[in-house]
C-alpha positions, 0 to 999 in steps of 0.5 A: 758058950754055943748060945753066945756064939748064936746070939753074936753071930745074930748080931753081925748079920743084923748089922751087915744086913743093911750094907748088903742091900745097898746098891754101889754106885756101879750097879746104878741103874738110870731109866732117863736119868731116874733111879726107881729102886732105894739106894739101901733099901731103908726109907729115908729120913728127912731129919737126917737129909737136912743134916746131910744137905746142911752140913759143909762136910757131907752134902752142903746143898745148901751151898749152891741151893736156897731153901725158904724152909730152911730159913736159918742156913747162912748164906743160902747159895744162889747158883743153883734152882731154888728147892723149894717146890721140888717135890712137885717138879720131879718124883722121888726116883728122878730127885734120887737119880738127881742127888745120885748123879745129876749129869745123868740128868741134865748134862753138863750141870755143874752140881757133883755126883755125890754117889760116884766113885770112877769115871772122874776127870783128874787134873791133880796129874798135870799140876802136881802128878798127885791126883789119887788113882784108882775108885774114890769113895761116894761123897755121900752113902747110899743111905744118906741120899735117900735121906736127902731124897726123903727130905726134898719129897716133903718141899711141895708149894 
């Protein structure tokens, strides 16, 4: 029984050892805009950023940005700076801080902060007196940003 007990509690804490080396949203820390340290403190993986950056659910970037590598995406967007080449315009800590919080970059950019969770302008109260209250979960998890982040370092020229 003693050695079932230990081997259960190994398992929880290998499992919660990830989700205590996340950084929260409120705990971000933006030098010019960039975040140098890992958001989970586990690589990325570009597999899972295109996932991430292709799917209407999760980040969808591909709903503002055109990416020539991925040729397949429907109705790539066009309001936003084409990716391609982004690795070679900015370092993996100022895309992170871009994906985390492009406002703490460029000001009054229209793209979300997918890794925010107070802070928000709620117009919900005026029209219908409905808009949630309190902290919001981030759109995106601390490991899905790096895994975006992951994916957008390998879009050289």
């Amino acid at each position: 029984m003693t050695r079932r007990l230990m081997l259960a509690a190994a398992v929880a804490m290998v499992t919660v050892m990830p989700a205590m080396s996340e950084t929260a949203p409120k705990d971000l820390i933006f030098d010019g805009g960039a975040i140098a340290a890992s958001l989970s403190g586990v690589p990325g993986d570009p597999k899972n950023g295109v996932k991430v950056m292709t799917t209407n659910a999760l980040g969808n970037c591909v709903a503002c940005h055109m990416i020539e590598a991925l040729p397949d995406v429907q109705f790539p967007g066009t309001i936003a700076p084409p990716l391609d080449g982004v690795a070679d315009r900015y370092s993996e800590p100022e895309l992170r801080g871009i994906v985390a919080n492009a406002k703490m970059t460029f000001e009054g950019s229209f793209m979300p902060a997918f890794y925010k969770t107070d802070g928000f302008i709620r117009p919900g109260d005026g029209y219908s007196g409905k808009a949630a209250s309190g902290e919001l979960p981030p759109v995106l998890t601390a490991q899905q940003i790096e895994d975006v982040v992951a994916y957008l370092m390998t879009l050289k020229d």
